[in-house]
N, C-alpha and C positions, 0 to 999 in steps of 0.2 A: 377622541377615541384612542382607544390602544393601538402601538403600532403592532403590524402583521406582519410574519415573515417567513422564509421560506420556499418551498414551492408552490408554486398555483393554487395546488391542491389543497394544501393546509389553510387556505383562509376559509373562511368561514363567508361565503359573500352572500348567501340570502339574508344575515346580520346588517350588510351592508347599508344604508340609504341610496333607495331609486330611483328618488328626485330631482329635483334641483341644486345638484351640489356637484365640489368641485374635488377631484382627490387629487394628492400630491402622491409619487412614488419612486422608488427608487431598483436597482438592478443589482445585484453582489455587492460587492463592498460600497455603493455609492458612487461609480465612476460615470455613470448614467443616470439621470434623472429625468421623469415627466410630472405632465401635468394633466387629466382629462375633464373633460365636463359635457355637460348635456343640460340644456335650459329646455323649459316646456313650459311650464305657466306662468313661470318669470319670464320669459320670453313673449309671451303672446301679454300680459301685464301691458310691457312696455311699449307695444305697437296698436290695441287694443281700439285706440281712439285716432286712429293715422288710416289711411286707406293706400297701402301701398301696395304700387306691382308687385307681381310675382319677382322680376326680377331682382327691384329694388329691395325685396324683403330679403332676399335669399344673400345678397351682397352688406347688407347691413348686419343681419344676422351672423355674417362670419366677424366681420369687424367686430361686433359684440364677442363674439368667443374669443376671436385673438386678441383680442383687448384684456379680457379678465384673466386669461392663460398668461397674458405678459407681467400681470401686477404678481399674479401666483409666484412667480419665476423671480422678478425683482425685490430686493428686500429694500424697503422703503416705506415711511407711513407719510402720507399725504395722497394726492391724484395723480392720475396720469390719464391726458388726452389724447387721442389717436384721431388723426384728421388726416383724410382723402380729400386733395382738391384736384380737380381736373378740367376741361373743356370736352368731356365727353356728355350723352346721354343724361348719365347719372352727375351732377356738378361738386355734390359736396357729401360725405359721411363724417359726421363728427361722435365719438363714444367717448363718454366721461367715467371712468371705474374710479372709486377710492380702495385705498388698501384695504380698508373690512369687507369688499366687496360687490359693492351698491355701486350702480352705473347708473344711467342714461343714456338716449343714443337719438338723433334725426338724420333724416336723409333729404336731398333736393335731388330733383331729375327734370326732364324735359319730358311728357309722356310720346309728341310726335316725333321727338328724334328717337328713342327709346323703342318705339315702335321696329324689329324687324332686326336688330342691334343684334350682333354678336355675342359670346358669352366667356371672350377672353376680356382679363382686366380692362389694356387699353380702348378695347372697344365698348365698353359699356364710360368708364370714366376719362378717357383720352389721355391724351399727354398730360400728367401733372406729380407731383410728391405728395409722401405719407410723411406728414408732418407729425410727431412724435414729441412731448411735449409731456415731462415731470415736473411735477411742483411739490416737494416734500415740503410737511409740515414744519420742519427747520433746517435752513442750508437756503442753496441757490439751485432757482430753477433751471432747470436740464433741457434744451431741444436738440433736436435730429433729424437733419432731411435726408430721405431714402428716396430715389425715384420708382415710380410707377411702373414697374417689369414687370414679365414673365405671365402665366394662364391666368394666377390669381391671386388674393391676397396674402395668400403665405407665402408668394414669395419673395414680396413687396418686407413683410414682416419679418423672415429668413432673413434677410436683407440688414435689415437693422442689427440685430442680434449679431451679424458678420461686419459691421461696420462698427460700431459701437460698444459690443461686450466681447469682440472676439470668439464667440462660443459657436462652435458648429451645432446645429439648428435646427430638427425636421420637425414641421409643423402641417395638420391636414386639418382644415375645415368645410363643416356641410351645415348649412339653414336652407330654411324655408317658411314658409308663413307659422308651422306651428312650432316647429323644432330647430334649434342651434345646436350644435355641438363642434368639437371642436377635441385634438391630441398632439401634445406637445412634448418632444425630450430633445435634449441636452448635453452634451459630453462635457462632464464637468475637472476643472484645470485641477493640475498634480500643484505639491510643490514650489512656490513663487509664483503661481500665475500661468503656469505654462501648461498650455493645451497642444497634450503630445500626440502627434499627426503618423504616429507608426506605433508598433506594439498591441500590446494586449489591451487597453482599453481604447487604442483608436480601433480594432477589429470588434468589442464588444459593443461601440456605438456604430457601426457599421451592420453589424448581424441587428440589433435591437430595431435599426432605422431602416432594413428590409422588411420587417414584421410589419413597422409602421406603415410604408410604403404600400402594402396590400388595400388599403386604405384609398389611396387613388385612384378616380376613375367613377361612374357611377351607381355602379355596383355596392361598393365599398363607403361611398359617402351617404348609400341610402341604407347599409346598414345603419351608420352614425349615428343618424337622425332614428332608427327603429327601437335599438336597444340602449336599455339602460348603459350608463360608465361602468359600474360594476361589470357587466354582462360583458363590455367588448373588452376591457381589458381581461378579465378572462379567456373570452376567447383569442385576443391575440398572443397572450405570453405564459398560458398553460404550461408550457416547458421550462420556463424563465422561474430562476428564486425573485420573484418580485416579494417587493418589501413597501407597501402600502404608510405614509406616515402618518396621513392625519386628513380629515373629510371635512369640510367649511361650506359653509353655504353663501349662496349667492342669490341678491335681490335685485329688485328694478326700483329706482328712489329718484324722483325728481325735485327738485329744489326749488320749485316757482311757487312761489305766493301770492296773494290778492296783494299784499302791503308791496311786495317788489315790483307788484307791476304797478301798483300806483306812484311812487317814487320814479319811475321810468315816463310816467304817462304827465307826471310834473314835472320834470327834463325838459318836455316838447317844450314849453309854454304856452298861455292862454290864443294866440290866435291861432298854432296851428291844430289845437284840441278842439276851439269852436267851429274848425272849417270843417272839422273829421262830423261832427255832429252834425251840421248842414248838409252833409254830403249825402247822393239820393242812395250809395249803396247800404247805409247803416241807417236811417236820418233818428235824431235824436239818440244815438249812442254811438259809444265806443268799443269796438270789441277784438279784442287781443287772444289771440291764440297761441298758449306753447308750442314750439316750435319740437320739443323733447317730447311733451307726454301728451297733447295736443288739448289741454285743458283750456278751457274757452272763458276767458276774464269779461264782465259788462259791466259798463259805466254811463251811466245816462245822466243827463243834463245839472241832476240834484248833485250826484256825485262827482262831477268834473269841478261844480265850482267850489264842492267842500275840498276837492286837492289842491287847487289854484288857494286856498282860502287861506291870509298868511297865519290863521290861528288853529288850522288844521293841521293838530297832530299825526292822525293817521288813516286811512283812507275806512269809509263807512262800510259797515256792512250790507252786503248785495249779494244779487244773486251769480253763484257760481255754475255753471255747468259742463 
């Protein structure tokens, strides 16, 4: 799309896309920069065949948005993993974003300790790090542990961005079973690198990240999740020459196959795949469920010994569901 600029006023935003997309923008000269989005059917896509808490969705769902808000913001072409591990309630979130986009996302919980829980970070996922984790398409893989602080994930997230890019940071995210969303900006470095903490552009990411800030609270997280990106950046920087660069879209894509799970299921070897088969929970098959997009792999008896089979190429056609 064409870039837009000016004041508020001058864009054209019923032009806009009120989808599933993500927009990039920028403040005056560029010294400020965000990022906003709002998932809605790509969102529910990804969770569609999962049966998660309310909790659990709503804590996943931000991971989802801070995840594809932090690829937006990094320039890099390859993946980038964002993983929560803890000893709380909730034990693991893993979100997989590629640069075009396209994620993935599971959660693990406990539902009786879950049960009654808290709705600050460490209480829902306890003591643990947000393990942060680049792998660009050429170069050497990137990790970063950030510890598990503060009400919520952004500030877990905040966190890295100040450990790792140096960049001051405000990030607010809201999900819930049908709606993620999520708004990100940025004070971006002068001159060599240097992210200057007085003057005129530390005061204009100060003024732009009280705007943000309204944001906070319940209130404002259930605007989030109500309007469109178009809609809330509007309404938050009406006064602001916001400068809109460019609007991308964003999917749900999982990567599991019948053939990857069969090359996993011949890993095991032949007696611990016959014992799965005898066993009274499945008897006479094998059944494998992703763990991402919760797609349910079968393999019965004909089919396990064409994988073991040393002239089996590749794993038969069956039923998926």
């Amino acid at each position: 799309m064409s870039e837009m600029t000016g004041k508020s006023e001058s864009i054209d935003w019923h032009s806009l896309p009120q989808g599933d997309e993500l927009f990039r923008f920028s403040f005056e000269d560029g010294r400020v920069r965000g990022v906003s989005l709002r998932l809605e059917s790509t969102w529910q896509a990804a969770i569609e065949n999962h049966d998660y808490p309310p909790a659990v969705a709503s804590l996943l769902g931000q991971a989802v948005a801070g995840a594809v808000l932090m690829v937006a913001s990094l320039k890099f072409e390859g993946r980038l993993v964002m993983q929560f591990a803890g000893h709380g309630p909730i034990s693991l979130l893993v979100v997989q974003v590629t640069s075009d986009r396209r994620f993935r996302c599971m959660a693990k919980w406990d539902d009786d300790r879950l049960a009654g829980t808290g709705e600050h970070l460490e209480d829902q996922l306890g003591r643990g790090q947000l393990v942060l984790t680049i792998e660009p398409k050429d170069g050497a893989r990137y990790q970063s542990l950030v510890p598990i602080a503060g009400a919520g994930l952004e500030n877990a997230i905040e966190g890295y961005f100040q450990q790792s890019e140096q960049l001051p940071t405000r990030l607010v995210l809201a999900a819930d079973g049908k709606v993620t969303a999520g708004m990100l900006i940025q004070q971006m470095p002068e001159t060599g690198g240097i992210v200057p903490t007085t003057g005129s552009a530390a005061v204009e990411f100060e003024h732009v990240g009280k705007l943000v800030d309204t944001l906070v609270g319940e209130q404002g997280r259930r605007e989030m999740r109500q309007v469109s990106a178009p809609e809330l950046l509007h309404r938050l920087f009406h006064q602001e020459a916001l400068r809109i660069h460019d609007v991308a879209g964003v999917t749900f894509n999982c990567s599991c196959t019948r053939e990857g799970v069969g090359q996993m299921l011949t890993g095991l070897g032949r007696e611990e795949l016959e014992a799965t088969l005898d066993s009274d929970e499945t008897p006479g098959m094998v059944e494998i469920r992703c763990d991402f997009c919760g797609s349910l792999y079968r393999f019965d008896r004909v089919d396990v010994e064409q994988l073991l089979s040393s002239d089996s190429v590749e794993p038969p056609e069956s039923t998926r569901h």
